[in-house]
DRENVOKOL-652685 format. One line per field, with one value per atom (N, C-alpha, C): x, y, z; residue number from 1; atom name; chain. Coordinates in steps of 0.02 Angstrom, whole numbers, plus 50000, padded with zeros to 5 digits. Layout:
% DRENVOKOL-652685
x = [X, ...]
y = [Y, ...]
z = [Z, ...]
pos = [NUM, ...]
site = [CA, ...]
unit = [A, ...]
% end
This chain:
% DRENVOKOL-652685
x = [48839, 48771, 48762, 48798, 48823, 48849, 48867, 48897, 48864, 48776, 48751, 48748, 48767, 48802, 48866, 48886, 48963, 48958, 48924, 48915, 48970, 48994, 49051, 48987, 49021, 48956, 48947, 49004, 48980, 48905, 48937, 48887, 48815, 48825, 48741, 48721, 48754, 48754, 48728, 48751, 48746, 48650, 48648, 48587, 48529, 48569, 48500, 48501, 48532, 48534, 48486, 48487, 48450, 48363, 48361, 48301, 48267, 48321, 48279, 48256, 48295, 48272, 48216, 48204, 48127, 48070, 48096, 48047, 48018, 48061, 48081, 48043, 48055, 48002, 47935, 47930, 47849, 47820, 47858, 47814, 47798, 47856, 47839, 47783, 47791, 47734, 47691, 47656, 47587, 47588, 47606, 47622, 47600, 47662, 47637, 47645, 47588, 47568, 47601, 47633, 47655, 47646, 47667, 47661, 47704, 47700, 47763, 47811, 47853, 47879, 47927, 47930, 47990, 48049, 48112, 48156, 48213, 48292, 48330, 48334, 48304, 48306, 48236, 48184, 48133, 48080, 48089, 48027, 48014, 47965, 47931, 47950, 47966, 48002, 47951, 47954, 47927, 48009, 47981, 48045, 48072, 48015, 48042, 48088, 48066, 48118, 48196, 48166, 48226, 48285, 48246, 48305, 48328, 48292, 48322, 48389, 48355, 48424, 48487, 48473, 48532, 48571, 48543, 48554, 48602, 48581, 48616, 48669, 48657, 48707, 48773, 48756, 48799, 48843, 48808, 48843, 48909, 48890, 48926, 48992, 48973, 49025, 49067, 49039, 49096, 49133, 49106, 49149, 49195, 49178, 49240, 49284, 49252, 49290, 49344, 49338, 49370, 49416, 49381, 49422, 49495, 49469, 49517, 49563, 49550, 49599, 49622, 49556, 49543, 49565, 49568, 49577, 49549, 49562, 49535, 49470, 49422, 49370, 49311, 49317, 49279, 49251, 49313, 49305, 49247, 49247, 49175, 49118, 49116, 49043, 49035, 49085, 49072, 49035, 49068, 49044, 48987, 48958, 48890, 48851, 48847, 48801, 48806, 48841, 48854, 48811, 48810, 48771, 48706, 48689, 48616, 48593, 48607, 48581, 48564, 48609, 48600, 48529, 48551, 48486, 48413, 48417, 48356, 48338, 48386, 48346, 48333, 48372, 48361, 48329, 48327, 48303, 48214]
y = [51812, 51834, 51908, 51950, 52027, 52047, 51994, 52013, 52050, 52039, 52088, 52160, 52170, 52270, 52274, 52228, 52250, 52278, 52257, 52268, 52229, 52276, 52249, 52237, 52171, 52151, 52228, 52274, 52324, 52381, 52377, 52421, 52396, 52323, 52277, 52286, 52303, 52295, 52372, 52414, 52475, 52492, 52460, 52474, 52411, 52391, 52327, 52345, 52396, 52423, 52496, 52517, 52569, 52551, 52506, 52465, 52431, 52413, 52391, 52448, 52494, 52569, 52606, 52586, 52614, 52572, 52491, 52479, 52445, 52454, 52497, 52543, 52596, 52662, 52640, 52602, 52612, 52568, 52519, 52461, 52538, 52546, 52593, 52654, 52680, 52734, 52679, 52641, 52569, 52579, 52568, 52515, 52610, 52635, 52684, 52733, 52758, 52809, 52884, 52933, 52974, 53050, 53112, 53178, 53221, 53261, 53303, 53332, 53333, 53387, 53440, 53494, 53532, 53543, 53536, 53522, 53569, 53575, 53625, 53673, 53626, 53661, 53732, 53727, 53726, 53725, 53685, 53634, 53589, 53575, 53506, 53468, 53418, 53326, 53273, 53231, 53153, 53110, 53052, 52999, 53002, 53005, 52991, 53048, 53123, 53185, 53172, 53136, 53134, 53081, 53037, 52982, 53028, 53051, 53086, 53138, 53186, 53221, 53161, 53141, 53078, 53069, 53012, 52993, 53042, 53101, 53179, 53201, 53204, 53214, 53156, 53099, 53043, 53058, 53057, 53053, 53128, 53176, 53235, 53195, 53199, 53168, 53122, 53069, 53044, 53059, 53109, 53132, 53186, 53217, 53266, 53234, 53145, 53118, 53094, 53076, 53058, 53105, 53176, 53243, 53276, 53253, 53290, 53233, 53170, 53107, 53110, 53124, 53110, 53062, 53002, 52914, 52870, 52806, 52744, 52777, 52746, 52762, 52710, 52673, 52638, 52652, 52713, 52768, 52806, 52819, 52868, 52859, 52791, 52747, 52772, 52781, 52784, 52871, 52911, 53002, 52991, 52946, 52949, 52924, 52881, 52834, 52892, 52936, 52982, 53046, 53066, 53105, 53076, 52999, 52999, 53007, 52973, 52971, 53067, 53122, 53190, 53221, 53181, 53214, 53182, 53097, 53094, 53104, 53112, 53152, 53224, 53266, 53335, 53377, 53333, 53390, 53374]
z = [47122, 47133, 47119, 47135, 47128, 47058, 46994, 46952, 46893, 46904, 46858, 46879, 46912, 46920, 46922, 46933, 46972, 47045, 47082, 47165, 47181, 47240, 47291, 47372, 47388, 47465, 47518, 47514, 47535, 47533, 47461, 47419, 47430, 47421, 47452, 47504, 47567, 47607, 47627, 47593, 47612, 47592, 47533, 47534, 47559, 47595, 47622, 47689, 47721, 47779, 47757, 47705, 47694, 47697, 47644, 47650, 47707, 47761, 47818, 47851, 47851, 47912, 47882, 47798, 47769, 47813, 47803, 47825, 47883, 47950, 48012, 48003, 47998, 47986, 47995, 47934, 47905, 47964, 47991, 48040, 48095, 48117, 48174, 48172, 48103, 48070, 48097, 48081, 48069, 48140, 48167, 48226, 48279, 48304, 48345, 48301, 48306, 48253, 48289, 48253, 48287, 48283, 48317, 48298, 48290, 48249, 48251, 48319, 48328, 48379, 48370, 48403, 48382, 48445, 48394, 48426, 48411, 48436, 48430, 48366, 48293, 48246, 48223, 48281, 48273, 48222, 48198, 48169, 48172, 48137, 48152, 48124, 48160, 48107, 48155, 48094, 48119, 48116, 48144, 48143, 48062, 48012, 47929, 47932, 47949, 47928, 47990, 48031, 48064, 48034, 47990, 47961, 47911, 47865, 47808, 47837, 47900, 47897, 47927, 47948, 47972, 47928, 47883, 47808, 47767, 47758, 47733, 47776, 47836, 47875, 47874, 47880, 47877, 47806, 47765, 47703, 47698, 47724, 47719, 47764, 47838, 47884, 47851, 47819, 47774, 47705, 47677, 47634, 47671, 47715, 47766, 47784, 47797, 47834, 47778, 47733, 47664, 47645, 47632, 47609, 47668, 47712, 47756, 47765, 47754, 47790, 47851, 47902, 47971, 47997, 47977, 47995, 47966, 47973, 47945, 47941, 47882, 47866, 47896, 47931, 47963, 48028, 48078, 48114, 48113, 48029, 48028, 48043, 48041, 48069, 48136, 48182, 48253, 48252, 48218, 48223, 48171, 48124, 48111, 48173, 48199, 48257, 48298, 48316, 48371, 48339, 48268, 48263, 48260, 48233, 48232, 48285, 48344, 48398, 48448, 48420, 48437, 48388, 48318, 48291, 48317, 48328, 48356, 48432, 48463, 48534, 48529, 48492, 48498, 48453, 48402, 48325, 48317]
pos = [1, 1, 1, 2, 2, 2, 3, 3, 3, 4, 4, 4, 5, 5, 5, 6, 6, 6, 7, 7, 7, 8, 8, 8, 9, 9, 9, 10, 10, 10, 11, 11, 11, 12, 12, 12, 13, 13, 13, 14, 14, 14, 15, 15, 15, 16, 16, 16, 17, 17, 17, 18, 18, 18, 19, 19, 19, 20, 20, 20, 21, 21, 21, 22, 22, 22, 23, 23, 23, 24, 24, 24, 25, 25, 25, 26, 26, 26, 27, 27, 27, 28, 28, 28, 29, 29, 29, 30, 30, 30, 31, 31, 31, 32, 32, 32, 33, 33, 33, 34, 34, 34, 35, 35, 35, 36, 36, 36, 37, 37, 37, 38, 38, 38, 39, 39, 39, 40, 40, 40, 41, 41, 41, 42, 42, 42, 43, 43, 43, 44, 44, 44, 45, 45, 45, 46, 46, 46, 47, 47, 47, 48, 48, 48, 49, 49, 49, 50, 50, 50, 51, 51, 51, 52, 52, 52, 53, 53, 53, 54, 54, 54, 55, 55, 55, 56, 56, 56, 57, 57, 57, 58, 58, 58, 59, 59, 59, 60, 60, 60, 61, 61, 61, 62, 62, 62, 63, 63, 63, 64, 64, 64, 65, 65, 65, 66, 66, 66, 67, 67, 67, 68, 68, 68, 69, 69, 69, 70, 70, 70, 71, 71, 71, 72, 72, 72, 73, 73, 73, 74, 74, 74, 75, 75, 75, 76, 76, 76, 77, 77, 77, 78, 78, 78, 79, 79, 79, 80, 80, 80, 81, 81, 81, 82, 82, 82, 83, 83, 83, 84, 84, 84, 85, 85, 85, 86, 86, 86, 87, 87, 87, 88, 88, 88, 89, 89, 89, 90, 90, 90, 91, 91, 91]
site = [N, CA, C, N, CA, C, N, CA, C, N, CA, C, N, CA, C, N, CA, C, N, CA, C, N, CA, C, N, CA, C, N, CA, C, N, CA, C, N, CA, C, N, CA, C, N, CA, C, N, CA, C, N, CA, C, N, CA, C, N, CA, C, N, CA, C, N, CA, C, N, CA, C, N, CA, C, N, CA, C, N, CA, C, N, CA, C, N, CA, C, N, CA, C, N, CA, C, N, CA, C, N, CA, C, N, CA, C, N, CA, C, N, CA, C, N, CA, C, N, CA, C, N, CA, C, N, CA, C, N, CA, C, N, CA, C, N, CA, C, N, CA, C, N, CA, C, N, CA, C, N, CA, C, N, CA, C, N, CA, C, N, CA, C, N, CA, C, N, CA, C, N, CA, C, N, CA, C, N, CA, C, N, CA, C, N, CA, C, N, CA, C, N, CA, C, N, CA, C, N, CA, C, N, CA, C, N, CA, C, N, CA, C, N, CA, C, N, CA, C, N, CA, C, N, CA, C, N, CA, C, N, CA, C, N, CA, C, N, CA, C, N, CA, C, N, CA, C, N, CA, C, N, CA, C, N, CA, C, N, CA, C, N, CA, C, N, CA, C, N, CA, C, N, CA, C, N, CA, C, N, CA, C, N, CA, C, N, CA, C, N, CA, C, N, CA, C, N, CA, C, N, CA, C, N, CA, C, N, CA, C, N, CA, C, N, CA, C]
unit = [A, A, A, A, A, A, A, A, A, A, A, A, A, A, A, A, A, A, A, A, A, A, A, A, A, A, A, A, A, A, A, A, A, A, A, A, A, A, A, A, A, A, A, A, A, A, A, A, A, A, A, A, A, A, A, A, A, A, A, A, A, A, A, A, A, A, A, A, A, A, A, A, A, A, A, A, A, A, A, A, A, A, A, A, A, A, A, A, A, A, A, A, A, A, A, A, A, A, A, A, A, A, A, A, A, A, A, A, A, A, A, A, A, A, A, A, A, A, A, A, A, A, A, A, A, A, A, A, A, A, A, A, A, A, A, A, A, A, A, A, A, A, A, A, A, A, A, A, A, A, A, A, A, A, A, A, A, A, A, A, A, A, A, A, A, A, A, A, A, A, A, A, A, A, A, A, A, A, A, A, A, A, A, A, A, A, A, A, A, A, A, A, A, A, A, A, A, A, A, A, A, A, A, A, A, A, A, A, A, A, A, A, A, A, A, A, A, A, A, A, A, A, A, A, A, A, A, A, A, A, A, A, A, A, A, A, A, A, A, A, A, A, A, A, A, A, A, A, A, A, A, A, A, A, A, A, A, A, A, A, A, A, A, A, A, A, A, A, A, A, A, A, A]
% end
């Protein structure tokens, strides 16, 4: 099913998890409509600027996590979930 790219079920997976949290977002944008707030970084983010830095942040964490050969790389999942959850209560 995957063989017209050459996708591995990860790689699918990686972006059908991306695709649900767009549109996650957007129900919640629809749904409770929201306002900026400012938080440790001081400025203003909505939930969308708060996924993006996540997203950016995540991706760095795992290439540190890659570059330095910290541990199993499945590990890194746990210090992304740990940063999303700091960026969306505090930022």
């Amino acid at each position: 099913m995957l063989d017209w790219m050459a996708w591995t079920w990860p790689t699918a997976a990686f972006f059908a998890v991306i695709a649900g949290l767009l549109v996650t977002m957007t129900v919640l944008a629809i749904k409770y409509p929201e306002t900026p707030r400012v938080g440790i970084l001081r400025i203003e983010t909505t939930r969308g600027d708060r996924l993006f830095i996540t997203l950016l942040g995540s991706a760095f964490i795992n290439l540190i996590w890659l570059g330095l050969e910290i541990g199993p790389q499945p590990y890194a999942l746990i210090a992304c979930l740990a940063y999303a959850v700091a960026v969306f209560r505090y930022v």
